[in-house]
C-alpha positions in Angstrom: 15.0 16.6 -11.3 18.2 14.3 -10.6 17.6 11.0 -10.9 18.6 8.6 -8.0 21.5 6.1 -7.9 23.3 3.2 -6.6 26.3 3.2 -4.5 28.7 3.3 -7.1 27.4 6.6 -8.5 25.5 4.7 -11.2 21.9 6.4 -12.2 19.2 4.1 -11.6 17.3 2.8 -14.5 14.0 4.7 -16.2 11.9 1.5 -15.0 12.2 -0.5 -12.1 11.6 -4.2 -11.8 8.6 -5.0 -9.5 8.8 -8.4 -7.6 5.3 -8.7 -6.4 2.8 -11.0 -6.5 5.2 -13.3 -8.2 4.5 -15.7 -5.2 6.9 -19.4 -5.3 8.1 -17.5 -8.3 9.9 -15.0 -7.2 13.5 -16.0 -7.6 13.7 -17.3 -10.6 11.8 -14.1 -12.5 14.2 -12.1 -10.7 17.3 -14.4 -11.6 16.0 -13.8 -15.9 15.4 -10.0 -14.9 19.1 -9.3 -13.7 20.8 -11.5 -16.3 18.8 -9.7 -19.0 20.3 -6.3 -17.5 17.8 -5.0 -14.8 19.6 -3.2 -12.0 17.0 -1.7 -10.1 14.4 -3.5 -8.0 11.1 -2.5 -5.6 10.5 -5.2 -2.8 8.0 -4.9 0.0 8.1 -6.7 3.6 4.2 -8.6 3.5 3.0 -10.8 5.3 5.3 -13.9 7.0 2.6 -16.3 8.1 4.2 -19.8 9.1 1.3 -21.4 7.6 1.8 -23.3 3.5 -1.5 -22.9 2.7 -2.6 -22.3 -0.8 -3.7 -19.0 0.6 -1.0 -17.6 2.2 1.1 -18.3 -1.2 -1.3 -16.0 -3.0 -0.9 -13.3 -0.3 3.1 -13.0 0.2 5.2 -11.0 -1.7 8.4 -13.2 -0.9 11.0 -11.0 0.5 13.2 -13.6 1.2 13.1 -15.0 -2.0 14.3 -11.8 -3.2 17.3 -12.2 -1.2 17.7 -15.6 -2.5 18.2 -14.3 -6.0 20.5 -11.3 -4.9 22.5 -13.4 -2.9 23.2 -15.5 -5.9 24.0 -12.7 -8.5 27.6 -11.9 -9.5 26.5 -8.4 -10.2 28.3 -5.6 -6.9 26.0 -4.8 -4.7 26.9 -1.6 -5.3 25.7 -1.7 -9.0 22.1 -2.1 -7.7 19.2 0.2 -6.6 17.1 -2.5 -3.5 13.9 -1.1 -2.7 11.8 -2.1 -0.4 8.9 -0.7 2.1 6.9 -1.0 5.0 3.5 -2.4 4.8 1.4 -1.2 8.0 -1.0 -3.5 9.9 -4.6 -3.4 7.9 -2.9 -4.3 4.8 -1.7 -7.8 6.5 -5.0 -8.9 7.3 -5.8 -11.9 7.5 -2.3 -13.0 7.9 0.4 -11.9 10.7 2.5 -9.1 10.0 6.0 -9.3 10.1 6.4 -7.6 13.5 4.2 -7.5 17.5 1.5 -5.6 16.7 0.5 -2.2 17.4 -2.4 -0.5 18.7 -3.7 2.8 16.8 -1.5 4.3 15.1 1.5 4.3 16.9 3.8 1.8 14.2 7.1 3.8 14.6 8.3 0.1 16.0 6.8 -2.0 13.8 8.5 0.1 11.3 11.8 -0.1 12.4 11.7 -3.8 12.9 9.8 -4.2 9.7 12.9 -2.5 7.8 15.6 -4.4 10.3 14.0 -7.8 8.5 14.3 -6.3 5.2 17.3 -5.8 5.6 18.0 -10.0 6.8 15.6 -11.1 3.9 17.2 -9.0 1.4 20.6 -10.4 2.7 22.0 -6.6 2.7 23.6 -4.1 5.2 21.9 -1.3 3.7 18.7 -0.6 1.8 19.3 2.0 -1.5 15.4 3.4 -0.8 12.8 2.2 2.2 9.1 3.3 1.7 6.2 3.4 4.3 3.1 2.2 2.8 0.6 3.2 5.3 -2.0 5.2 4.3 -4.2 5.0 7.1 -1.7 6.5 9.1 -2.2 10.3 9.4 -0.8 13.9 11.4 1.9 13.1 13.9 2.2 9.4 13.9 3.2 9.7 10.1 5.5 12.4 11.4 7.0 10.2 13.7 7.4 7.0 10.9 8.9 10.2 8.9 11.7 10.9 11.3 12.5 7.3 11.7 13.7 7.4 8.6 15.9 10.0 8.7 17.2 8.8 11.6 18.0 5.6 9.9 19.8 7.8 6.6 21.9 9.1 9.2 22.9 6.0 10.2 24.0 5.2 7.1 21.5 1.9 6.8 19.1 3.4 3.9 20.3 6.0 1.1 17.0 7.5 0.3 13.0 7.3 2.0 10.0 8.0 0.8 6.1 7.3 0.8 3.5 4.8 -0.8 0.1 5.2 -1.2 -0.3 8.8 -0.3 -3.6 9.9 -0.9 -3.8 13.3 -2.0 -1.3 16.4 -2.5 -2.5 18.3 0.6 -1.3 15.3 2.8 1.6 15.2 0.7 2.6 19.1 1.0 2.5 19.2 4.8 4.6 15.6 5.3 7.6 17.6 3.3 7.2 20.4 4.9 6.8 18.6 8.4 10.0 16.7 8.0 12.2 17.9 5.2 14.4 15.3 3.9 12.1 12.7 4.9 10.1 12.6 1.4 12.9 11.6 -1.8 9.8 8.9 -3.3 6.8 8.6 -4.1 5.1 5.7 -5.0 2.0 5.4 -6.3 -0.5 3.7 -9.1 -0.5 6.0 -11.8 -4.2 6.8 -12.5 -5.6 7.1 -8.8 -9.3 7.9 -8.2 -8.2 9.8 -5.6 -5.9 12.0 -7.4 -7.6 12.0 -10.8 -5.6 15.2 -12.0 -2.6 13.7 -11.4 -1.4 17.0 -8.6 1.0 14.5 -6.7 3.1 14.2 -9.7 3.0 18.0 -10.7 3.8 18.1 -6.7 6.8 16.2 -7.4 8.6 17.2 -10.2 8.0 20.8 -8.9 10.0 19.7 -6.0 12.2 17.2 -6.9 11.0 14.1 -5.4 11.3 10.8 -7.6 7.4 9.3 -8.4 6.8 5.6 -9.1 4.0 4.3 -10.3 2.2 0.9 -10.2 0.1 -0.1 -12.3 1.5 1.7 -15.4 0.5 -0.4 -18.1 -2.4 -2.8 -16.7 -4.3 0.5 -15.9 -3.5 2.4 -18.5 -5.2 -0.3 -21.4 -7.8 2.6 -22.5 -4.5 4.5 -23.6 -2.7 1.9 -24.8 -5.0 0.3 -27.0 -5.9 4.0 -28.6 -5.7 4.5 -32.1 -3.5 7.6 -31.5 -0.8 5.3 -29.8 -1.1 2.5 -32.0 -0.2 5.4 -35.2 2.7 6.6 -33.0 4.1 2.9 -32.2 3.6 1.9 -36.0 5.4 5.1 -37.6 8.5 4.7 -35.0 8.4 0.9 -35.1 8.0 -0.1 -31.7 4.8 -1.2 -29.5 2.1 0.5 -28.0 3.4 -0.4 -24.4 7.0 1.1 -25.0 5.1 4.5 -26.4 3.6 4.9 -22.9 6.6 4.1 -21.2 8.5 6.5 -22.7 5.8 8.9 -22.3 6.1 8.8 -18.4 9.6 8.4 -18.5 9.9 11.8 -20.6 6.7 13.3 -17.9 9.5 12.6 -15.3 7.5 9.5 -14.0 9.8 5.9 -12.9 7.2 3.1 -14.1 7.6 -0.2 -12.2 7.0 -3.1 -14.3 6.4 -7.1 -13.4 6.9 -8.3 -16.7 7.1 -12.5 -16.4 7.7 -12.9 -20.5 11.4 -12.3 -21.6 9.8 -10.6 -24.5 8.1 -8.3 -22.7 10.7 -8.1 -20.2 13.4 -6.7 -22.9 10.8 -4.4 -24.8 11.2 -2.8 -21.2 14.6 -2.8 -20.9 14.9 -0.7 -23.3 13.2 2.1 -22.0 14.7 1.1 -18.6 18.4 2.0 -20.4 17.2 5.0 -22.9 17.9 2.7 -25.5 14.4 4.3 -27.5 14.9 8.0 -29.2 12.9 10.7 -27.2 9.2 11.4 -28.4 8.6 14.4 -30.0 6.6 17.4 -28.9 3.5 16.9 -30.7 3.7 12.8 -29.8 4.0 14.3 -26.1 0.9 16.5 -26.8 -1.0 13.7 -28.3 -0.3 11.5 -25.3 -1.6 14.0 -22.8 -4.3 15.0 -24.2 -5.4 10.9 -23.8 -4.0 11.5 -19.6 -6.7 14.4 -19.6 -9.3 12.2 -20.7 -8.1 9.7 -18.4 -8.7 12.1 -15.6 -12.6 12.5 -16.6 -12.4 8.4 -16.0 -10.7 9.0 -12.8 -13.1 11.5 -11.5 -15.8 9.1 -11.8 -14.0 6.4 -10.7 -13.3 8.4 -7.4 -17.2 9.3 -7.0 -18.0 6.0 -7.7 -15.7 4.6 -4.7 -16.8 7.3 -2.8 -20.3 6.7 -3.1 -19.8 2.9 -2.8 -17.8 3.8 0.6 -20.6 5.9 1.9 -22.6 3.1 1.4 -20.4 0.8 3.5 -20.4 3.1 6.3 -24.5 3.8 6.4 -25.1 0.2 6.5 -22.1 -0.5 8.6 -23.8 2.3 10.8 -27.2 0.6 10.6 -25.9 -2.6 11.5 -24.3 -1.1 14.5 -27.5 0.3 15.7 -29.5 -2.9 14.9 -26.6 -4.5 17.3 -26.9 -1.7 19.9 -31.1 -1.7 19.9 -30.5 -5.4 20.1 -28.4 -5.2 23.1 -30.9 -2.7 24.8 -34.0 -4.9 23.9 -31.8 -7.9 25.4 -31.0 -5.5 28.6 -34.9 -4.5 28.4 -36.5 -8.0 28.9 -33.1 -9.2 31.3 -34.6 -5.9 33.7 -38.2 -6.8 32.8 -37.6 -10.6 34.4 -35.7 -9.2 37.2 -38.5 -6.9 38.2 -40.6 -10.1 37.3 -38.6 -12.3 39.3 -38.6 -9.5 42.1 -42.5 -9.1 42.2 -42.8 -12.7 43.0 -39.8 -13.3 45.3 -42.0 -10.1 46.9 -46.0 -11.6 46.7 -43.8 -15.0 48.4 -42.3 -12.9 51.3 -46.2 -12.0 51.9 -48.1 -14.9 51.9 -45.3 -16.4 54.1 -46.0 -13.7 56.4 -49.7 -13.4 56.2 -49.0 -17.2 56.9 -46.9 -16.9 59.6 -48.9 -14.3 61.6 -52.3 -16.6 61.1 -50.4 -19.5 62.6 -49.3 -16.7 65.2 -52.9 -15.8 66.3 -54.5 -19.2 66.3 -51.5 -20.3 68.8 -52.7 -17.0 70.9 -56.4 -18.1 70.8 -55.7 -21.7 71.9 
């Protein structure tokens, strides 16, 4: 698979520097990250609330810090790879999206005016990859976000497109097929529950699509922290987490990384710039044979979520029923007093009658 690459025909790095959830942050992790020697970054347009609270700094991922920092750098545009995505409604909540919203699942808008503000918070005509993150969104309405973006490659305002968070390989297939040249990323956390046997990377390197992960290192600890990698680490002096890194960067995975230390930030770099020899075959072997065990973990991991989700939706279910008996029973008793109300409105009627024709006869007999 060819890698990807900036503008000036550079390839982009084996790792990509992640700027979320670095909140006020932002900036000045990014500012160390370039001047240490990263050149490629992943962004994401979240949420823009107008509020400061303490809880809205948790949520954002800063954008426009982003831009801060790039706008600042004496590094050419044209020597960096800018990623960033659009993030569809449900994931905003509670805060306000970054664009009207929509109803359903009709975000081909919000898309496009989600990317249009990427491209002002990122201070940049063009973006080197746009994602949609929007998993939710299914059949043709992801068709339609699909052919937005290639709409906007052929205008020249975003080099390569891409998906995040796709659930499983089936969805993945028909999306490239649907819209070819609509699918050059994907991005998702590398040991998903709902992809335990890891079929959307096979997917891609079979068909030459780039695939991200999240998540690399802080869910891959069981891996990490095995004896097997710790031997391979010790005999080639370097750490645990740069053995797994250059595991998935030899399996043909990108890894994003968030790394706030400069120490851990450089023991990256150097996988980011193939500064560390290749692993052997039999290290490879060694190191799959923990990803297959990993996929047991997975498996259960996807039972257990689907179990806990079935859950959700019986009692969400039952409480829907205890809400529509409730609004029968109100509807019920409201008839019940009517008829009530009704029965004596009725018995009044008649003893005004009976009344009135008494008072009738006794005038008659007077």
């Amino acid at each position: 698979m060819s890698r990807l690459s900036t503008v000036s025909g550079k390839q982009i790095q084996n790792i990509i520097y992640g700027t979320g959830y670095k909140r006020w942050r932002t900036a000045r992790l990014l500012n160390e990250a370039l001047a240490l020697g990263y050149r490629s970054i992943d962004s994401a347009n979240w949420s823009m609330s107008r509020s400061l609270s303490l809880l809205t700094l948790v949520k954002n991922s800063f954008e426009t810090y982003v831009g801060l920092s790039l706008s600042q750098t004496t590094i050419p545009r044209e020597d960096l790879f800018v990623q960033s995505k659009f993030v569809s409604q449900p994931h905003h909540t509670p805060f306000n999206p970054p664009y009207p919203p929509y109803e359903g699942q009709n975000a081909e808008e919000a898309c496009h005016l989600s990317f249009l503000r990427s491209l002002e918070n990122l201070k940049t005509m063009y973006l080197d990859a746009f994602l949609v993150n929007a998993p939710e969104i299914t059949g043709d309405s992801m068709v339609a976000l699909l052919n937005l973006l290639v709409r906007l490659k052929a205008e020249k305002r975003v080099r390569y497109t891409g998906l995040c968070n796709i659930a499983s390989v089936d969805t993945l297939s028909y999306l490239h097929e649907a819209v070819p040249g609509a699918i050059q990323i994907v991005q998702n956390p590398l040991h998903s529950p709902w992809d335990p046997e890891y079929k959307i990377p096979r997917y891609c390197r079979e068909n030459g699509i780039q695939y991200n992960t999240f998540y690399t290192l802080t869910g891959s600890d069981r891996i990490v922290r095995n004896p097997t990698t710790e031997s391979i680490a010790e005999e080639r002096t370097i750490t645990a987490q740069q053995v797994f890194l250059q595991y998935c960067v030899q399996s043909q995975i990108t890894p994003l990384v968030g790394a706030r230390s400069q120490k851990n930030l450089l023991s990256s770099l150097a996988i980011a710039n193939g500064e560390v020899d290749p692993l052997p075959n039999e290290d490879m072997k060694a190191l799959s044979r923990l990803m297959a065990e990993q996929s047991v973990i997975n498996r259960y991991r996807g039972a257990t979520l689907l179990e806990r989700q079935m859950k959700q939706l019986k009692k969400e279910k039952g409480r829907e029923k205890m809400r529509s008996d409730q609004a029968r029973f109100l509807q019920d008793a409201l008839a019940e007093r009517e008829r009530g109300e009704q029965e004596v409105v009725q018995k009044a009627k008649e003893r005004a009658k009976k009344l009135a024709d008494q008072l009738r006869e006794e005038n008659v007999s007077v």
